[in-house]
C-alpha positions in Angstrom: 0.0 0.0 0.0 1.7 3.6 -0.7 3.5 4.6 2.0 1.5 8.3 2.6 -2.0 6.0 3.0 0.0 3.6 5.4 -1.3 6.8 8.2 -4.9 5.2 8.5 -7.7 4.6 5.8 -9.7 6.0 9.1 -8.3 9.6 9.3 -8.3 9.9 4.9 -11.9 8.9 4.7 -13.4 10.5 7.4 -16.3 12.7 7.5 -16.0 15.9 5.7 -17.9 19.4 5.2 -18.4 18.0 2.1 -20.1 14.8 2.7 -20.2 11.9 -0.5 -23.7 10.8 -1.8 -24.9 7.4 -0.4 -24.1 4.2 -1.9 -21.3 3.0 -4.6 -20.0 5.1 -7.5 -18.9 3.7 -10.4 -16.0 5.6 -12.8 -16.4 2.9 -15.4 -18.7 4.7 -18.0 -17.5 3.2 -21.0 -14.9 5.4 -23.4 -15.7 4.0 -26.6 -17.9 5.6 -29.4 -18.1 8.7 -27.8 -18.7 12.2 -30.2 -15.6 13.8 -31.5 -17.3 17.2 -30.4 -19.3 16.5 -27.6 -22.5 18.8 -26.9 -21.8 21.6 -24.4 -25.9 21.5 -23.4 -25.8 21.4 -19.7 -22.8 23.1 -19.0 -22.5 26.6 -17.6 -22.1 29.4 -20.5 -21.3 32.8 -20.3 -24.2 34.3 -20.0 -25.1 32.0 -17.5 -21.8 32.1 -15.6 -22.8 35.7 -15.1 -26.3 35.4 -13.6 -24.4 32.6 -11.2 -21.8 34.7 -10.1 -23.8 37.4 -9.4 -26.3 35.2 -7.2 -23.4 33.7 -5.6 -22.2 37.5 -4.5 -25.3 38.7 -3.4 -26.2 35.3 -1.3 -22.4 35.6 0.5 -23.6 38.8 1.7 -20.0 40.8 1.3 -18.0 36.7 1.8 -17.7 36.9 -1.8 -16.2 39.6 -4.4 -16.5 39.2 -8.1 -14.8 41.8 -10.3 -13.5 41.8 -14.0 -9.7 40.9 -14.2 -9.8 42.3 -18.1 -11.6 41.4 -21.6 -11.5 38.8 -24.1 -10.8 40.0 -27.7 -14.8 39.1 -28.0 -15.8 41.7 -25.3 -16.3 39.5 -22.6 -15.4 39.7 -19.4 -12.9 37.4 -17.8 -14.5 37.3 -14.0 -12.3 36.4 -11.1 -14.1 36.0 -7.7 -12.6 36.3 -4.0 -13.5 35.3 -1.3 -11.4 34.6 1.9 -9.7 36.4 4.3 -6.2 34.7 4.9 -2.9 35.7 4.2 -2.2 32.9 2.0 -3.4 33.3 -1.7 -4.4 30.0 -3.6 -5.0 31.2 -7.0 -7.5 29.3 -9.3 -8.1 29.0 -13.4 -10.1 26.8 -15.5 -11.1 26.5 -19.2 -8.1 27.8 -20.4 -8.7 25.2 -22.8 -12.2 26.4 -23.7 -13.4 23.0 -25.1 -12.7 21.6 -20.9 -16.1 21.7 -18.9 -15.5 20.6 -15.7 -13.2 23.0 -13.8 -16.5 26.4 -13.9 -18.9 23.3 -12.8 -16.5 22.5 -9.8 -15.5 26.5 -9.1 -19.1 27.7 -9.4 -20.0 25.2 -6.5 -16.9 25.6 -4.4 -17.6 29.4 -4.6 -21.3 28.7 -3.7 -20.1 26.5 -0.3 -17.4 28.7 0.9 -20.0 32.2 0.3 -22.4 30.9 2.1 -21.8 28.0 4.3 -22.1 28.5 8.3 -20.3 25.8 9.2 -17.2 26.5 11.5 -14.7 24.5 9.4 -15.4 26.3 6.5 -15.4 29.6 8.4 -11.7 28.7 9.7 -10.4 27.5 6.2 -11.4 31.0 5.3 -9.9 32.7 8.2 -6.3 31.5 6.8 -7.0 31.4 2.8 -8.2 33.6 0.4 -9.2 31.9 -2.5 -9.5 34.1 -6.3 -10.9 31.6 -8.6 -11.4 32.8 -12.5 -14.4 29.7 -13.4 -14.0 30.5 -17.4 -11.0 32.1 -18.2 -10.7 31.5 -22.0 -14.0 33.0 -22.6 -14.5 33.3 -26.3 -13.2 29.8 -27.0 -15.4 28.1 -24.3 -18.6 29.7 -25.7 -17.0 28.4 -29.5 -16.2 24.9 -27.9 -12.7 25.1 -28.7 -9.3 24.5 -27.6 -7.9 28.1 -28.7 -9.0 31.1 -28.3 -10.0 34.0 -30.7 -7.3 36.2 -31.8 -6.7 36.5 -35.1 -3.1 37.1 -35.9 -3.8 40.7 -37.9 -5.6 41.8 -34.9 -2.1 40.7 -33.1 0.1 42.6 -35.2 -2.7 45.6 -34.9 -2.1 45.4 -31.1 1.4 45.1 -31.1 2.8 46.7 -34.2 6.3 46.1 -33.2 5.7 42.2 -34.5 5.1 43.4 -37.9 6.8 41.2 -40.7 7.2 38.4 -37.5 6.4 34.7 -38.1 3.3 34.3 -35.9 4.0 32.6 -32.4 4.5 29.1 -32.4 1.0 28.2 -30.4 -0.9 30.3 -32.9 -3.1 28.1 -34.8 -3.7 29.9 -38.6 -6.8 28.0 -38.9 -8.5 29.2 -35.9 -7.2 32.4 -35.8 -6.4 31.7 -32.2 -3.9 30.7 -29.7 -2.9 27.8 -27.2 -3.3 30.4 -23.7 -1.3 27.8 -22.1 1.7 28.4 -23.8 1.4 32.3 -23.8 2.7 32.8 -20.2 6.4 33.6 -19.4 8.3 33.9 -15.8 9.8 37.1 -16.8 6.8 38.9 -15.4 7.5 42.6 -17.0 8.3 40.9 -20.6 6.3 42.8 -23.4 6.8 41.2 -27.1 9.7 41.1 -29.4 9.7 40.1 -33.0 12.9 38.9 -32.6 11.5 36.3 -29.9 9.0 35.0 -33.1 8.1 32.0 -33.5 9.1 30.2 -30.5 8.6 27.0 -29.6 7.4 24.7 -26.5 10.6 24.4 -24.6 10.9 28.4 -24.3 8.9 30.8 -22.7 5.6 32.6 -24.0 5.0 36.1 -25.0 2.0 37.8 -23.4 0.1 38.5 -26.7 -3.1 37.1 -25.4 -5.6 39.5 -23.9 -6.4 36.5 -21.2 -2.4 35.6 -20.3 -2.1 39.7 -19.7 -5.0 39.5 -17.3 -4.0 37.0 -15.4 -0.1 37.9 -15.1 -1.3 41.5 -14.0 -3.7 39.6 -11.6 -0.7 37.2 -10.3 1.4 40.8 -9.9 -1.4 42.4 -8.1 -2.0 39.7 -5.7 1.7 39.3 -5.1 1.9 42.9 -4.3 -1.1 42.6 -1.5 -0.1 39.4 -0.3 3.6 39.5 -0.8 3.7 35.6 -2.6 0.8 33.7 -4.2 1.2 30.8 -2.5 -0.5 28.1 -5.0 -1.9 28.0 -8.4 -4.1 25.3 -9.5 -5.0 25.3 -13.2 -7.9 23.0 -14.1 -8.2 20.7 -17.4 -9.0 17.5 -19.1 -7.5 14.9 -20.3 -8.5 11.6 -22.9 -11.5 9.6 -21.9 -9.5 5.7 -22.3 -6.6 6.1 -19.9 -6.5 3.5 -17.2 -5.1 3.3 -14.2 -1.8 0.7 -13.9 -2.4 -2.9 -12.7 -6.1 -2.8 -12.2 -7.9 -1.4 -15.6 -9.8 1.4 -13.5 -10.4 4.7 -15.7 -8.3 7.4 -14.0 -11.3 10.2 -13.0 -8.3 13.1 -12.4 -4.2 13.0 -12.7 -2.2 15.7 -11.1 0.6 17.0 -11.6 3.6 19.5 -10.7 5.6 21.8 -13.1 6.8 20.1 -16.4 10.3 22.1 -16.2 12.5 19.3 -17.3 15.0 17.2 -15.6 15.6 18.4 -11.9 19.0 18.3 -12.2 19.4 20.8 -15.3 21.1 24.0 -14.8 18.5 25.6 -17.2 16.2 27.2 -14.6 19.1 28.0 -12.1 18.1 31.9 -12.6 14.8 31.1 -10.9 16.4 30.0 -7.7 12.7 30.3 -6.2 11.9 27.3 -8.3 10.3 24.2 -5.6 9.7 21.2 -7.3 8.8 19.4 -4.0 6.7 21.6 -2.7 4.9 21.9 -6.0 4.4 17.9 -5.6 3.4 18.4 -1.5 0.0 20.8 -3.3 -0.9 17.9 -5.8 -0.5 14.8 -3.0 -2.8 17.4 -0.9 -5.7 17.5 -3.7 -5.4 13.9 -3.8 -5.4 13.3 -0.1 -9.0 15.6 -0.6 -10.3 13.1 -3.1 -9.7 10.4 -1.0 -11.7 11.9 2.0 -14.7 11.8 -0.1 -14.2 8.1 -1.2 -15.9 6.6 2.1 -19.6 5.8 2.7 -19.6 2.6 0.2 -17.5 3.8 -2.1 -14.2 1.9 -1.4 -11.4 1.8 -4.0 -13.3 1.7 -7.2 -14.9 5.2 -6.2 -13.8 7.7 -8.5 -12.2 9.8 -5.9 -9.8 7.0 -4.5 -8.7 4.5 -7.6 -9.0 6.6 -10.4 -6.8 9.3 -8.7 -3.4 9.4 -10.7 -0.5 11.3 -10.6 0.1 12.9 -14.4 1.8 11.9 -17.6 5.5 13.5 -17.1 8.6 12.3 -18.1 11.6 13.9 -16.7 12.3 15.4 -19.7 8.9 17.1 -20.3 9.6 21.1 -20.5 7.0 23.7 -20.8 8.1 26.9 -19.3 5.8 28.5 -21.7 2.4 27.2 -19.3 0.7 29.5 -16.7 1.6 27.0 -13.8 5.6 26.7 -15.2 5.8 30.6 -15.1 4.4 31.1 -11.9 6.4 28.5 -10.3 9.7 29.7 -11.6 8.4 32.7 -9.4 8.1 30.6 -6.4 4.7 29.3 -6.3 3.6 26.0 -5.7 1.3 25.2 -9.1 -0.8 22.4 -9.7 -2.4 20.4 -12.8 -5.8 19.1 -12.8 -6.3 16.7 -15.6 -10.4 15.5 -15.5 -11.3 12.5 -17.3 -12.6 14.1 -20.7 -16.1 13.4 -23.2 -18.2 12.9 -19.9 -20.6 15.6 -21.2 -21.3 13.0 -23.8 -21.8 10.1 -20.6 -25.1 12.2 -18.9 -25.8 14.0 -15.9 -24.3 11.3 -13.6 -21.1 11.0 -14.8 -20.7 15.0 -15.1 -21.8 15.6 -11.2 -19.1 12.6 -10.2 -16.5 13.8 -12.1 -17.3 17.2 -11.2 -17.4 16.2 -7.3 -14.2 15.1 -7.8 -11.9 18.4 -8.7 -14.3 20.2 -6.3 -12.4 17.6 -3.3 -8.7 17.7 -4.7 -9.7 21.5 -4.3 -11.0 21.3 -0.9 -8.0 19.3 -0.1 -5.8 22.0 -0.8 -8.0 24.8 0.9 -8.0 22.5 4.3 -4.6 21.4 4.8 -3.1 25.3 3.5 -5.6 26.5 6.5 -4.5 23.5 9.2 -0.8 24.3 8.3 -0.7 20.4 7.7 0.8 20.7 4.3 4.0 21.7 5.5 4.4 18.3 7.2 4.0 16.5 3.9 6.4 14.8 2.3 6.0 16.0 -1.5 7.9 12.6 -2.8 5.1 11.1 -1.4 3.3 12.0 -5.0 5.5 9.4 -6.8 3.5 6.5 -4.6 0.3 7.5 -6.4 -0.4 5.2 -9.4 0.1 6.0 -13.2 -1.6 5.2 -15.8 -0.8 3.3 -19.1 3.1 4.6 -19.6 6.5 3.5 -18.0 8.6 4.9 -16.2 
């Protein structure tokens, strides 16, 4: 048994604020067949993320603040809301990916628990953290149902006429007309764009051309300037519907992960001395640990939050310095990757509320043990002992 659950099944599944359904849940909706563009009906739009925030701000009474962090090239909004009043910041992002459901669904509700919620756990977690969670952050490609978002490479150049004559940016996708956010982000937090920097590529930083990587780099500034260090980042996604988990043929429901900044023991990043690897890996055994609270009442270890909880795809060489959650931690923040099991809009309302359930725990996990001061005990190699899925080491 890994060594981190070797500290009682008793203490990881107890009873939590956030209490699991009754009876089994099964993972194991099938992955074959499934729509190569799955239907977005019943998941939360803009317009409808707007009318939900809103409630959620008026129901907190003052617990929760929503405000606009900038604009999409669209005209919408990107909304970040706060609510918390501790001195350590866990920042929060999902659908940067636009075409990745899940992570609003879980924010929207999380947001709705901690605004309103009398009970005095709750109240302490919020005592100690201050959550900011943006629920749709790539705006104009979630309401398109796409990957990228909407930014067409004239209306670049227009913005940044120093790039004129450049080869677009490497995560700029011609046919779209819009870019990979993910890749758009880079630790140098005051860079601005240079042609000579064109095209790129995926083992160098990003450029801040995108309206929604601007937004939230002047957000990450902002609350570094309050706060004095953003503690964690957690950036929400999903991943292929088929993967199973190692040795027992269990779809994995989430994989988490830490910074994909290469081998550990390259000099590469040795100008970002703030750079923690292990404490990176202590936040995504933490979201775990929060899944597996909720896998009691019944569930046992074909629940969706204990066995099909995985640690990420990443071999030592995978490099990405270009991602929000590789920028931020060259800055000293401990980032974490959310990887949802993907197509369950296609699977029905069950599947979508489990799944859903799920990233709203690892986050909970996080919120609790940042609050109980309990992550600092943790043993970040720890994360190696969860199990992977389908690849070898």
């Amino acid at each position: 048994m890994r060594r981190f659950l070797t500290l009682g099944l008793a203490a990881l599944l107890g009873m939590s604020v956030f209490a699991p359904a009754a009876g089994a849940q099964s993972a194991e909706a099938d992955c074959r067949n499934l729509p190569t563009t799955p239907s977005t009906s019943g998941w939360t739009d803009y317009a409808q993320l707007e009318k939900e925030l809103d409630r959620i701000e008026r129901t907190s009474r003052g617990r929760v603040e929503v405000s606009s962090i900038g604009q999409t090239q669209l005209g919408h909004e990107i909304y970040a809301a706060r609510v918390g009043s501790g001195d350590q910041v866990l920042l929060v992002t999902a659908e940067i990916h636009g075409n990745e459901k899940t992570g609003p669904e879980a924010l929207l509700s999380l947001l709705k628990t901690l605004g309103s919620s009398g009970n005095p756990q709750v109240q302490a977690w919020l005592e100690d953290v201050t959550l900011v969670a943006i629920p749709k952050f790539n705006v104009d490609g979630a309401e398109r149902n796409q990957r990228q978002n909407v930014f067409p490479w004239a209306d670049v150049v227009e913005q940044f006429p120093q790039l004129e004559g450049a080869a677009p940016a490497w995560n700029y996708n011609a046919r779209i007309g819009g870019f990979d956010v993910n890749r758009d982000f880079n630790p140098d937090l005051d860079y601005e764009p240079r042609a000579e920097d064109l095209p790129g590529g995926n083992l160098e930083p990003g450029f801040y051309l995108t309206n929604e990587a601007r937004a939230l780099r002047d957000l990450y500034v902002e609350l570094r300037d309050e706060f004095g260090h953003v503690e964690a980042y957690v950036d929400l996604h999903h991943m292929g519907p088929c993967n199973q988990v190692d040795g027992d043929g269990q779809y994995v429901s989430v994989a988490l992960d830490y910074p994909p900044l290469g081998p550990d023991d390259s000099d590469k990043y040795d100008a970002w001395p703030a750079l923690d690897q292990e404490r990176s890996r202590r936040y995504a055994l933490a979201a775990a640990e929060g899944m597996f609270d909720k896998a009691g009442n019944g569930n046992g270890q074909s629940s969706p939050f204990f066995g099909g909880v995985t640690r990420y795809l990443h071999p030592e060489w995978r490099d990405l310095p270009g991602q929000a959650r590789s920028s931020f931690a060259l800055n000293g923040t401990s980032t974490v990757l959310f990887e949802v099991r993907g197509q369950q809009q296609a699977w029905g309302q069950k599947q979508k509320g489990m799944l859903t359930a799920v990233v709203e725990a690892g986050l909970v996990g996080i919120v609790e043990r940042m609050a109980d001061g309990s992550i600092e005990q943790m043993d970040g190699d720890d994360f190696y002992e969860l199990p992977t899925y389908g690849w070898d080491q």
